[in-house]
PDB file of N, H, CA, C and O in Angstrom:
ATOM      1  N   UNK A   1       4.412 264.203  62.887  1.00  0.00           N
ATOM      2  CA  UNK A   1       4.254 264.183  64.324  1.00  0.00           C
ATOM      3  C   UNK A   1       3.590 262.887  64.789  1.00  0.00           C
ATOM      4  O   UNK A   1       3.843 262.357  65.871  1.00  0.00           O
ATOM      5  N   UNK A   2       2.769 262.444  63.938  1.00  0.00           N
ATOM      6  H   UNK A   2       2.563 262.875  63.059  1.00  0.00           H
ATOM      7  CA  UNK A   2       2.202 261.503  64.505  1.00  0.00           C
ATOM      8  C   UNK A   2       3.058 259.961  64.107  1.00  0.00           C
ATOM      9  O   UNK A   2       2.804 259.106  64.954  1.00  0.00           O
ATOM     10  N   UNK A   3       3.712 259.621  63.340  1.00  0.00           N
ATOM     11  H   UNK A   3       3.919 260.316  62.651  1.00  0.00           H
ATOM     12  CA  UNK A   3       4.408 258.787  63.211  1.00  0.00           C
ATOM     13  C   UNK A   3       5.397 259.126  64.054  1.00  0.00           C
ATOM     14  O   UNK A   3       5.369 258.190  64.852  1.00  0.00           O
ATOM     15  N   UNK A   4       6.699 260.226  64.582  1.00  0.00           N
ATOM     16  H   UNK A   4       6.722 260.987  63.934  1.00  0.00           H
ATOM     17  CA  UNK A   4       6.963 260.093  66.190  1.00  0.00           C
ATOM     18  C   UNK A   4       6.445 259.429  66.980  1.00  0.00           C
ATOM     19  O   UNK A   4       7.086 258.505  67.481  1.00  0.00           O
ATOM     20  N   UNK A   5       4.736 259.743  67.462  1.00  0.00           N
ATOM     21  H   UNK A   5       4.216 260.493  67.054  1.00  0.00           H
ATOM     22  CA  UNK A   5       4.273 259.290  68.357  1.00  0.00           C
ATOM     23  C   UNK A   5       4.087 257.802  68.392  1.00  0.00           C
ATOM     24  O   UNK A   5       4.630 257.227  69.336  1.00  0.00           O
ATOM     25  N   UNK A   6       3.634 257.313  67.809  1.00  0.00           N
ATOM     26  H   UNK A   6       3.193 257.780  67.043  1.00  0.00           H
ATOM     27  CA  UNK A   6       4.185 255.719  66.889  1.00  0.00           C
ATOM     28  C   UNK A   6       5.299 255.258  67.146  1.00  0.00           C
ATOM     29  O   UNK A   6       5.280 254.277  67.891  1.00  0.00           O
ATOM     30  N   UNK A   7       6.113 255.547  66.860  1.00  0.00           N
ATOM     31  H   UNK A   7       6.128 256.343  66.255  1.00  0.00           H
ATOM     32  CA  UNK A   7       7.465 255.058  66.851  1.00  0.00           C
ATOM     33  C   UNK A   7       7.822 254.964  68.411  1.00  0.00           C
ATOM     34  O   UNK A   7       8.237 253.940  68.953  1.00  0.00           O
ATOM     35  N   UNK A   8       7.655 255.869  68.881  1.00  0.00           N
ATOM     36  H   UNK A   8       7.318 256.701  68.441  1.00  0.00           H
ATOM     37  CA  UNK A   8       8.038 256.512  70.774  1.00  0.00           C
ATOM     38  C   UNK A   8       7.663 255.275  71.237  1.00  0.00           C
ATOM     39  O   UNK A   8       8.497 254.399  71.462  1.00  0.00           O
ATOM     40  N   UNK A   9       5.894 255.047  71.479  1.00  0.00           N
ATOM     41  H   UNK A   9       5.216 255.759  71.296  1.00  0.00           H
ATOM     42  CA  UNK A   9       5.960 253.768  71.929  1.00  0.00           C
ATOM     43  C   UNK A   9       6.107 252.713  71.217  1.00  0.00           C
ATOM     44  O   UNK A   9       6.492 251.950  72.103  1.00  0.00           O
ATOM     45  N   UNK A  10       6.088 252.033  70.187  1.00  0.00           N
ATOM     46  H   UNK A  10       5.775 252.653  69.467  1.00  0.00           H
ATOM     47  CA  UNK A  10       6.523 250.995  69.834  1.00  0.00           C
ATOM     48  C   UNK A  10       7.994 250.867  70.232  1.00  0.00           C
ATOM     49  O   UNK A  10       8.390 249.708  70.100  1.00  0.00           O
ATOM     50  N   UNK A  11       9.132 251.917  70.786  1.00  0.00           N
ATOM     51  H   UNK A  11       8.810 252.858  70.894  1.00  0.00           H
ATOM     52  CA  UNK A  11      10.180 251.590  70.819  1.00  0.00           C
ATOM     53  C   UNK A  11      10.245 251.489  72.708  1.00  0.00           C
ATOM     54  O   UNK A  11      11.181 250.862  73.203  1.00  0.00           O
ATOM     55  N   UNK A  12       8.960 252.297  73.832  1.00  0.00           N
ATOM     56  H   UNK A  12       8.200 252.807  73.430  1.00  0.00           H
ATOM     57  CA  UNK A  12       8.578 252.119  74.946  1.00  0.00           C
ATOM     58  C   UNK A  12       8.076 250.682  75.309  1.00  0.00           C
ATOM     59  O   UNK A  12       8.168 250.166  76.423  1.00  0.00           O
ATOM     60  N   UNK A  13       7.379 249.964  73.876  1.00  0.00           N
ATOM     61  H   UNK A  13       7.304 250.384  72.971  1.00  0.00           H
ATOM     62  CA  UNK A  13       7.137 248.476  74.521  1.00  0.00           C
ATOM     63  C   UNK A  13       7.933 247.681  73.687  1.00  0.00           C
ATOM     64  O   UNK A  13       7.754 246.532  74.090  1.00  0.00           O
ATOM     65  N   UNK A  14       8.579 247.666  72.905  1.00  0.00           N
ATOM     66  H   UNK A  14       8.724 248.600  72.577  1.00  0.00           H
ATOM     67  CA  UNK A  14       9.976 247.175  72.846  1.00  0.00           C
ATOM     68  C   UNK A  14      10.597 246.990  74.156  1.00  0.00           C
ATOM     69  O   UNK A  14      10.292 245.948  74.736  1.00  0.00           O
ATOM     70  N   UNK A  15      11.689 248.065  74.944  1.00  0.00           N
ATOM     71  H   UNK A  15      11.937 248.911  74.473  1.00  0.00           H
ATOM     72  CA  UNK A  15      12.147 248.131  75.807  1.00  0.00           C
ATOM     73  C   UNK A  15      11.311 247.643  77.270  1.00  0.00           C
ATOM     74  O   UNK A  15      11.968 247.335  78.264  1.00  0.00           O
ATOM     75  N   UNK A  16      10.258 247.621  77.273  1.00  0.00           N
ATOM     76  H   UNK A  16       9.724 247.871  76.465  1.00  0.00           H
ATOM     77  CA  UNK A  16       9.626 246.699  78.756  1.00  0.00           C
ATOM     78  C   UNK A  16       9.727 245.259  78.431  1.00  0.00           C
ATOM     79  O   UNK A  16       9.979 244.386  79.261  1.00  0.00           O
ATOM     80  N   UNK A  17       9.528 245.078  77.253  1.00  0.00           N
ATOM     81  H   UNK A  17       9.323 245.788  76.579  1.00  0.00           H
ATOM     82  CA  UNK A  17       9.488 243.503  76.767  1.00  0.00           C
ATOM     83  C   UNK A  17      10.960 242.873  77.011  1.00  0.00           C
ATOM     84  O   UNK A  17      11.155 241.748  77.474  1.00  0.00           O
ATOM     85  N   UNK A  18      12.052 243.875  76.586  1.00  0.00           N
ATOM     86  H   UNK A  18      11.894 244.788  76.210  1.00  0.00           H
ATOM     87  CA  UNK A  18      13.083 243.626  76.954  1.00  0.00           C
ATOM     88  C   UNK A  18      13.849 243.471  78.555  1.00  0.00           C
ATOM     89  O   UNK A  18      14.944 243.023  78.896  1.00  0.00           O
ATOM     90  N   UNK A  19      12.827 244.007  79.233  1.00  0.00           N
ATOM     91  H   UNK A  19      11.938 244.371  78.955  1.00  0.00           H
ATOM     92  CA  UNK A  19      13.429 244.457  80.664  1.00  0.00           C
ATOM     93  C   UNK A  19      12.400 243.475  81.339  1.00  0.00           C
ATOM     94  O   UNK A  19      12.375 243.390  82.567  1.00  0.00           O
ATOM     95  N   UNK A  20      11.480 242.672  80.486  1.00  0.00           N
ATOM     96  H   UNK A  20      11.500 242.741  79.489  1.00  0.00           H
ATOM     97  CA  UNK A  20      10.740 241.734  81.091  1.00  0.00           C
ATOM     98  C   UNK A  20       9.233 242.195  82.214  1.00  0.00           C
ATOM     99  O   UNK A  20       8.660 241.781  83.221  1.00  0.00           O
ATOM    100  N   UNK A  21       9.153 243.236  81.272  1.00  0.00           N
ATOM    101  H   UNK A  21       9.619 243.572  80.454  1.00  0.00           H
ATOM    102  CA  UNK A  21       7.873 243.818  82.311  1.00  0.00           C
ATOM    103  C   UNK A  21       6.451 243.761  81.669  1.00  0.00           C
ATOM    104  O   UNK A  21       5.546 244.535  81.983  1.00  0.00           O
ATOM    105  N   UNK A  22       6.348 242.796  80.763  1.00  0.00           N
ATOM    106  H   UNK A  22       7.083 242.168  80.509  1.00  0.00           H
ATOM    107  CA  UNK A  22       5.418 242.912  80.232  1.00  0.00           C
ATOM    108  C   UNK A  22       4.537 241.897  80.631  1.00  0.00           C
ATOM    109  O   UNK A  22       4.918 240.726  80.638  1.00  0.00           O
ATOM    110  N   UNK A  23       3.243 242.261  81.010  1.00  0.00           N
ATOM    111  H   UNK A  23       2.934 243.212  81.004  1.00  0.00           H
ATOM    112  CA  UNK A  23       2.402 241.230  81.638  1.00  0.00           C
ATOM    113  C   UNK A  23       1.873 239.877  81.025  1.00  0.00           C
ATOM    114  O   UNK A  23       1.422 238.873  81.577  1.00  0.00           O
ATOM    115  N   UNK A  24       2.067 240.170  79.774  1.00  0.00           N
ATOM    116  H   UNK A  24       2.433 240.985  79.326  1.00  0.00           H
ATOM    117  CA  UNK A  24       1.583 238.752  79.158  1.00  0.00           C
ATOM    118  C   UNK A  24       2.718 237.678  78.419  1.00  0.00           C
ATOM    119  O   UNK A  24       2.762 236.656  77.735  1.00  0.00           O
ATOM    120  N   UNK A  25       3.444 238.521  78.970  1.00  0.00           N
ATOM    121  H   UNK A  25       3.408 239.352  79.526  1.00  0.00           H
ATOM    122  CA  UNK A  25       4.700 237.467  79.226  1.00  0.00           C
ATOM    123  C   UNK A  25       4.894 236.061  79.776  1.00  0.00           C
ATOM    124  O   UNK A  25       4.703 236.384  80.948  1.00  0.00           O
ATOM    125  N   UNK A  26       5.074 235.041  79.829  1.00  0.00           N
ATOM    126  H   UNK A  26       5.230 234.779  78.876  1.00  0.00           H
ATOM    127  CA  UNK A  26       5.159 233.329  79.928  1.00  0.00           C
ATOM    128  C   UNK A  26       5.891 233.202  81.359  1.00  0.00           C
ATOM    129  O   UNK A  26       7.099 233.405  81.488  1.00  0.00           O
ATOM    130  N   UNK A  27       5.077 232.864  82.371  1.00  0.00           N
ATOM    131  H   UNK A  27       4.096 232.700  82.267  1.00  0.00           H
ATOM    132  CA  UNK A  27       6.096 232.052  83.102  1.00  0.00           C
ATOM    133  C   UNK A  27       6.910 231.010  82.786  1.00  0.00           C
ATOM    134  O   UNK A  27       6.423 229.934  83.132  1.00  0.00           O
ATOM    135  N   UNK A  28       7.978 230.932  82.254  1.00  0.00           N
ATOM    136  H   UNK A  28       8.373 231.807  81.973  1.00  0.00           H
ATOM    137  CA  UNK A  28       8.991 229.432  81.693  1.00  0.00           C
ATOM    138  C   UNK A  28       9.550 228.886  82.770  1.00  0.00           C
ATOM    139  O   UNK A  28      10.127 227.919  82.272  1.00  0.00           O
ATOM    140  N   UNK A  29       9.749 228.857  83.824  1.00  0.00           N
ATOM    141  H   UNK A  29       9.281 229.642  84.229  1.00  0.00           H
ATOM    142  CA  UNK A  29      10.114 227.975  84.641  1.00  0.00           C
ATOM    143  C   UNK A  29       9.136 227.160  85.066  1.00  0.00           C
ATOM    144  O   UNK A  29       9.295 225.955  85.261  1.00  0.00           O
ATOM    145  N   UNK A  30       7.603 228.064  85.301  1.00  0.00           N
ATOM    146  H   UNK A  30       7.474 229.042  85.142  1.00  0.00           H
ATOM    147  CA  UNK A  30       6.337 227.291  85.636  1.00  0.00           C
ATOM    148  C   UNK A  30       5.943 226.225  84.304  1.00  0.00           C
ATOM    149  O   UNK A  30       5.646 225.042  84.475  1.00  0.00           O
ATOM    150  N   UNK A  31       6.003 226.842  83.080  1.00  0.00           N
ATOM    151  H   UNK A  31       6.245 227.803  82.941  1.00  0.00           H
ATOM    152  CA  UNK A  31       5.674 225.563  82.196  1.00  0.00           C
ATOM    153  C   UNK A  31       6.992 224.498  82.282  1.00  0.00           C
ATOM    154  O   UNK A  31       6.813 223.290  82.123  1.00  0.00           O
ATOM    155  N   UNK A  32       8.487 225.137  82.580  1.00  0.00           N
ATOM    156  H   UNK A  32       8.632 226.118  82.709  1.00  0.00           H
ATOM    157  CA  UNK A  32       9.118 223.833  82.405  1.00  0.00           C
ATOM    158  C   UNK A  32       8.656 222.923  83.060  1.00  0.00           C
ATOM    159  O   UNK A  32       8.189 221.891  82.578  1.00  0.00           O
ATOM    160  N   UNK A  33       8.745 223.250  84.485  1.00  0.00           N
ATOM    161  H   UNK A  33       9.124 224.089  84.877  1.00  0.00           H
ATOM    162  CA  UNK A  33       8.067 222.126  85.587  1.00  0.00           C
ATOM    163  C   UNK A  33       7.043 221.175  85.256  1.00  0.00           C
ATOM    164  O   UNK A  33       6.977 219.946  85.246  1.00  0.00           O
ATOM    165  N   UNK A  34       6.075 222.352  84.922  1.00  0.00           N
ATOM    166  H   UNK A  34       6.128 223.350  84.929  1.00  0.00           H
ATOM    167  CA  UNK A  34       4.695 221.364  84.039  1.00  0.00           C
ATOM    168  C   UNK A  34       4.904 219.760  83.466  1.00  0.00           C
ATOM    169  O   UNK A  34       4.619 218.608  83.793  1.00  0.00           O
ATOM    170  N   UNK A  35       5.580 220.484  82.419  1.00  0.00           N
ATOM    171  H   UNK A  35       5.812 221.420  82.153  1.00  0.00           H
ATOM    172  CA  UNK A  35       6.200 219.208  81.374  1.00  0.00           C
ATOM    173  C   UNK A  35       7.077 218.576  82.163  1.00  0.00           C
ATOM    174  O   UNK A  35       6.699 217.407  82.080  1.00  0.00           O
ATOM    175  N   UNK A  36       8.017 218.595  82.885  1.00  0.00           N
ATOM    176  H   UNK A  36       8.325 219.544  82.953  1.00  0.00           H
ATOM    177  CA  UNK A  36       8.861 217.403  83.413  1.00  0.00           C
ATOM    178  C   UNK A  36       7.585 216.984  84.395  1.00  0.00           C
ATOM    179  O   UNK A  36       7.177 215.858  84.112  1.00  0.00           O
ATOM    180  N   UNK A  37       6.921 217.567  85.386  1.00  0.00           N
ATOM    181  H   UNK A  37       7.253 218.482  85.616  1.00  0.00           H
ATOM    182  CA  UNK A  37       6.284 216.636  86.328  1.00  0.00           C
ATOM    183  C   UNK A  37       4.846 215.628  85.937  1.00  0.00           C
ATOM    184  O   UNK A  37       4.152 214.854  86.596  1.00  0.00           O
ATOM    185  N   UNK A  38       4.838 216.243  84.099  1.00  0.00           N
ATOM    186  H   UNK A  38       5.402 216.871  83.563  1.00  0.00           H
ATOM    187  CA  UNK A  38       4.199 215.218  83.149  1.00  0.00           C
ATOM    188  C   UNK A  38       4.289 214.027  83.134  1.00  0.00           C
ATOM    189  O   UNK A  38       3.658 213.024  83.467  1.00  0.00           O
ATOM    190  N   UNK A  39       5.790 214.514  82.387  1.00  0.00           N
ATOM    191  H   UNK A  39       6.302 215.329  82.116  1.00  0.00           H
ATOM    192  CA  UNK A  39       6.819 213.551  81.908  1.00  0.00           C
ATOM    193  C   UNK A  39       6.608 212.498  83.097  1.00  0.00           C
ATOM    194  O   UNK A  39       5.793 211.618  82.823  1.00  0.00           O
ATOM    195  N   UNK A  40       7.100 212.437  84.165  1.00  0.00           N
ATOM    196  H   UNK A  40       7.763 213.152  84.388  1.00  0.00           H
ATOM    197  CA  UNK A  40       7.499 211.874  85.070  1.00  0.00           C
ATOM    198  C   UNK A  40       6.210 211.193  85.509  1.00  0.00           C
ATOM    199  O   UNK A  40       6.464 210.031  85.824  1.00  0.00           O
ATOM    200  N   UNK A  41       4.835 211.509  85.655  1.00  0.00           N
ATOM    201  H   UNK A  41       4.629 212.454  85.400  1.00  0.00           H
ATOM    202  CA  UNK A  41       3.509 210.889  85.786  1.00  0.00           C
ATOM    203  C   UNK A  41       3.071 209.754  84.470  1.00  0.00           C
ATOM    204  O   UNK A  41       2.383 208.740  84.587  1.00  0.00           O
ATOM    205  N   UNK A  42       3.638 210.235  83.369  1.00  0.00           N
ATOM    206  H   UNK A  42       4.197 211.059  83.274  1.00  0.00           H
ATOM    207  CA  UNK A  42       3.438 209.045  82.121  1.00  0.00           C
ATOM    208  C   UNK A  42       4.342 207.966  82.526  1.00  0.00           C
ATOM    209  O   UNK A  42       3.955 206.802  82.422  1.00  0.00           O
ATOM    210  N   UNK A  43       5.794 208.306  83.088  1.00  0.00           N
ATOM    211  H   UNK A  43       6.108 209.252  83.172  1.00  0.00           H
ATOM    212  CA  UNK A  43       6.922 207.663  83.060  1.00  0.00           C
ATOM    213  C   UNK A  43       6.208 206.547  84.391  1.00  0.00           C
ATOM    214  O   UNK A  43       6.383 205.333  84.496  1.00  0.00           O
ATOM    215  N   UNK A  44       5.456 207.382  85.210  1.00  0.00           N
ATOM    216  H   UNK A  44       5.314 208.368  85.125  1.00  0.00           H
ATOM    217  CA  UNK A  44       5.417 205.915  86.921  1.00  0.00           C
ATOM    218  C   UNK A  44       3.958 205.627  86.241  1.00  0.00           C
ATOM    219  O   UNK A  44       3.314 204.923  87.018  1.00  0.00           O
ATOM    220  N   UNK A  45       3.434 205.840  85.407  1.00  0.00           N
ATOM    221  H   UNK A  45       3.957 206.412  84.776  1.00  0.00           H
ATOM    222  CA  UNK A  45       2.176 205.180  84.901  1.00  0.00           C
ATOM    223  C   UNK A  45       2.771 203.983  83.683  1.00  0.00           C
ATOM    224  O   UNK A  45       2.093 203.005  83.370  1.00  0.00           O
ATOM    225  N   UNK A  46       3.945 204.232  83.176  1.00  0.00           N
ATOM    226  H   UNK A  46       4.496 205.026  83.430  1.00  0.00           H
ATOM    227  CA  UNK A  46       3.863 202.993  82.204  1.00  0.00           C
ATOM    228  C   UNK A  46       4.650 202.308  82.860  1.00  0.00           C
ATOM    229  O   UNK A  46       4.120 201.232  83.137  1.00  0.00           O
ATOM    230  N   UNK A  47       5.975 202.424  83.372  1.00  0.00           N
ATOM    231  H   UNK A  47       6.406 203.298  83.146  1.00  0.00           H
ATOM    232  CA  UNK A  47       6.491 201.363  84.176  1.00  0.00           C
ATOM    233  C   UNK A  47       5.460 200.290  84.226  1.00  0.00           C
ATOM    234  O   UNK A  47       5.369 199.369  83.415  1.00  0.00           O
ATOM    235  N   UNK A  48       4.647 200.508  85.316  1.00  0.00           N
ATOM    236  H   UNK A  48       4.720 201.257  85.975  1.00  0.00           H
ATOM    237  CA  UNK A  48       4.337 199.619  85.976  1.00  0.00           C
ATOM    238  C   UNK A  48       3.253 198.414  85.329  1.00  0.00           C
ATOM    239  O   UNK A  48       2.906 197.333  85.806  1.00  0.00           O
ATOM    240  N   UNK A  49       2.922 199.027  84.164  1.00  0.00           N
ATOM    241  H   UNK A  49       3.205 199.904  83.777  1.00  0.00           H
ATOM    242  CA  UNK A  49       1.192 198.935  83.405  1.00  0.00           C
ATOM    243  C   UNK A  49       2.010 198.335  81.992  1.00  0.00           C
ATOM    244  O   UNK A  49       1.385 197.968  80.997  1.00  0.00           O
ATOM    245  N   UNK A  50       3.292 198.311  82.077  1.00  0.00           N
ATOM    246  H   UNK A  50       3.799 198.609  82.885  1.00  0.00           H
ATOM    247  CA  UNK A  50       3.285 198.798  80.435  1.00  0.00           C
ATOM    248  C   UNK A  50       2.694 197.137  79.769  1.00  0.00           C
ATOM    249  O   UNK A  50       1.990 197.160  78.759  1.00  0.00           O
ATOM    250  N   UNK A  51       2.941 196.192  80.226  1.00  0.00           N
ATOM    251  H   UNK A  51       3.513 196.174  81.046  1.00  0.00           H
ATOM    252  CA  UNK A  51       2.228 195.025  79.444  1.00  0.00           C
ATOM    253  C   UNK A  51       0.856 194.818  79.616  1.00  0.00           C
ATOM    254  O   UNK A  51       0.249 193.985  78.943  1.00  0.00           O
ATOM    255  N   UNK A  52       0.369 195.453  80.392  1.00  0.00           N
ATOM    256  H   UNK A  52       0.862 196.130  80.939  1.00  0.00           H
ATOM    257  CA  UNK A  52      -1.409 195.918  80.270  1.00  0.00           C
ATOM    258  C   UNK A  52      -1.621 197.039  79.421  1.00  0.00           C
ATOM    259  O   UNK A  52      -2.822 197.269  79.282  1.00  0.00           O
ATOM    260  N   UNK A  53      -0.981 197.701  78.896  1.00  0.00           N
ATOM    261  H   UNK A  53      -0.006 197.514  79.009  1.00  0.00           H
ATOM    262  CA  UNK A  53      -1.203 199.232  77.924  1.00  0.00           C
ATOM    263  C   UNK A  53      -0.793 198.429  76.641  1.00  0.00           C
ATOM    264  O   UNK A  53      -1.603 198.361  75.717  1.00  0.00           O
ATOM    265  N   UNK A  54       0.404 197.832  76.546  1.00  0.00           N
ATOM    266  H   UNK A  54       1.062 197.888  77.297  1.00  0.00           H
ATOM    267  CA  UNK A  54       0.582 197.122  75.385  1.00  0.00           C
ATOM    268  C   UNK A  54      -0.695 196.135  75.007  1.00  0.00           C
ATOM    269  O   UNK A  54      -1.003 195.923  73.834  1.00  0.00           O
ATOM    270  N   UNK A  55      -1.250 195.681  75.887  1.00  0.00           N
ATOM    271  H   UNK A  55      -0.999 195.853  76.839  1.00  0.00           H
ATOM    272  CA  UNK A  55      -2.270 193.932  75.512  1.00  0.00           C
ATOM    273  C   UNK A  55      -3.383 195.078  75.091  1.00  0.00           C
ATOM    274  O   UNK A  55      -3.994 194.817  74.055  1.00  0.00           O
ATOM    275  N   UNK A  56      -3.741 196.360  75.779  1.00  0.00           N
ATOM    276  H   UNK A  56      -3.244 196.573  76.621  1.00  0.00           H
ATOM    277  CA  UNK A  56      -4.869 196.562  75.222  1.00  0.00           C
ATOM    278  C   UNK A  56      -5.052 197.342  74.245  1.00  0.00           C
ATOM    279  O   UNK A  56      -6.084 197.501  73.593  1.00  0.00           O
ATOM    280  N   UNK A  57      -3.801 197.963  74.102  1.00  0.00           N
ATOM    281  H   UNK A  57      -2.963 197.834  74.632  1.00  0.00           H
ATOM    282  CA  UNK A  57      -3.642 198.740  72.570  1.00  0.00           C
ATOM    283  C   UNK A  57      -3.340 197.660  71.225  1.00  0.00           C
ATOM    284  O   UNK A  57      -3.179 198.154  70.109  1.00  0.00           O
ATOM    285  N   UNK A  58      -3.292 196.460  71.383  1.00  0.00           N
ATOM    286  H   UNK A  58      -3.423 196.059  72.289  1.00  0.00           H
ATOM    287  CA  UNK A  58      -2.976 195.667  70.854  1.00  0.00           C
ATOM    288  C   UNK A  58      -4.392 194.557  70.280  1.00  0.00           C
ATOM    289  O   UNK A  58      -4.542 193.842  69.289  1.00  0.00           O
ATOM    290  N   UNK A  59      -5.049 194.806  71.206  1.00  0.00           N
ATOM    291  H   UNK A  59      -4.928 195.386  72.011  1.00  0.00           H
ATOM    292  CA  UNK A  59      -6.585 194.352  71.258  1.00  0.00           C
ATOM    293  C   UNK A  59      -7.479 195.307  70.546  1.00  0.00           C
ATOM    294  O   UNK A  59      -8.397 195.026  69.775  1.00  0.00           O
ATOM    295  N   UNK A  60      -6.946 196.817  71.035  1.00  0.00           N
ATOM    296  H   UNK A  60      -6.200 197.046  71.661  1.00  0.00           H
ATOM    297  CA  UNK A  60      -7.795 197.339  70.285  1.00  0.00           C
ATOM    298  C   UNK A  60      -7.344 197.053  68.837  1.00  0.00           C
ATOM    299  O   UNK A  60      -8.030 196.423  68.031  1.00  0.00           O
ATOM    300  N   UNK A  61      -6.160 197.559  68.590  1.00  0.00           N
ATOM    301  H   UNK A  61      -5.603 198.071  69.245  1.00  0.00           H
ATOM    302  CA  UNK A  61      -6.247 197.288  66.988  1.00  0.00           C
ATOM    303  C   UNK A  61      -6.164 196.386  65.994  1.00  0.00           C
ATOM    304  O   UNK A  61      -6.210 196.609  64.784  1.00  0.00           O
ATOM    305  N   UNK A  62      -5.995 194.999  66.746  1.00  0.00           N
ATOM    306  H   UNK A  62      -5.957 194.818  67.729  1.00  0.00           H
ATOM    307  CA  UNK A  62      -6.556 193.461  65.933  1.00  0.00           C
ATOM    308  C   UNK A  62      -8.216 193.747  66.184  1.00  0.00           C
ATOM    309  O   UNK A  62      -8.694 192.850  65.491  1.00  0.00           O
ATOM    310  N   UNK A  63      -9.007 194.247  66.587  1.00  0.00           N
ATOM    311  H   UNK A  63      -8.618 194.976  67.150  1.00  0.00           H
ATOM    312  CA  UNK A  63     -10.438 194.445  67.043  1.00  0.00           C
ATOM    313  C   UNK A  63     -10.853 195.119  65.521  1.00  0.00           C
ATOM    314  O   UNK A  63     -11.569 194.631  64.646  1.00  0.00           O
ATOM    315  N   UNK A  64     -10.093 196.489  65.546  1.00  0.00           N
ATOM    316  H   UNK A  64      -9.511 196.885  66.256  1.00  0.00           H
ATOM    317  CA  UNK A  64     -10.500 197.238  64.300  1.00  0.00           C
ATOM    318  C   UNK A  64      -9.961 196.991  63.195  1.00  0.00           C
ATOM    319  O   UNK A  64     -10.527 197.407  62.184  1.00  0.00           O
ATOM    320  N   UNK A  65      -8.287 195.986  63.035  1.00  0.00           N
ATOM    321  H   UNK A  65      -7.827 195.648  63.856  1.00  0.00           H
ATOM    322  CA  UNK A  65      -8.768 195.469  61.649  1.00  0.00           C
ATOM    323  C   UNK A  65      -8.591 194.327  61.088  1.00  0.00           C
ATOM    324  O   UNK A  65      -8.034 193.927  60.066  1.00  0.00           O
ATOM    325  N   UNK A  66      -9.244 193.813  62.062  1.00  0.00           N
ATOM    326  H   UNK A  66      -9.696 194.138  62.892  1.00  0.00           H
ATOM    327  CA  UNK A  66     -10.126 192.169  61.757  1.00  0.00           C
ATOM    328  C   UNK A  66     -11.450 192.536  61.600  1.00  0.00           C
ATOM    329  O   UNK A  66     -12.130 191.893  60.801  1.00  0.00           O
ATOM    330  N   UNK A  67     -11.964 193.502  62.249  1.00  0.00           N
ATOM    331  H   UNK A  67     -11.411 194.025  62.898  1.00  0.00           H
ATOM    332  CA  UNK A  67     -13.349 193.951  61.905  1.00  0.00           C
ATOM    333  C   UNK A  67     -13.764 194.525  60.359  1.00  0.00           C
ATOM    334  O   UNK A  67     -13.492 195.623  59.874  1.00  0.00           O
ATOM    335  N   UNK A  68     -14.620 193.244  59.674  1.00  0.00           N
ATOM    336  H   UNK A  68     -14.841 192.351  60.068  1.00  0.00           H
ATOM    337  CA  UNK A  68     -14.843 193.752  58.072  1.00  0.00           C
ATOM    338  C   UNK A  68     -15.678 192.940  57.402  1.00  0.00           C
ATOM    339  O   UNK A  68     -15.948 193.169  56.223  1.00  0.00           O
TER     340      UNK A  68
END
């Protein structure tokens, strides 16, 4: 009897998970957005910078290994 009862719901939250009713479920359209409107903030940040991001990533690491 008690493995019935077991089974009943494990096969009750099965089926909400399936029907999408389960609360801790992922918004995926909200994280897609996330990541593209990332994407797109790295993308208008290096455009414009990118030979100032290059000189100083470039500084830093002749800095650390020339340093010895």
């Amino acid at each position: 009897m008690r493995g019935y009862a077991y089974l009943t719901a494990a096969l009750a939250a099965l089926a909400a998970r399936v029907r999408g009713e389960d609360p801790e479920r992922g918004d995926v359209p909200g994280w897609v957005m996330i990541t593209v409107m990332t994407a797109a903030l790295v993308l208008a940040i290096l455009i414009p910078f990118r030979a100032a991001i290059v000189d100083a990533v470039t500084n830093a690491l002749s800095s650390v290994t020339s340093a010895g």
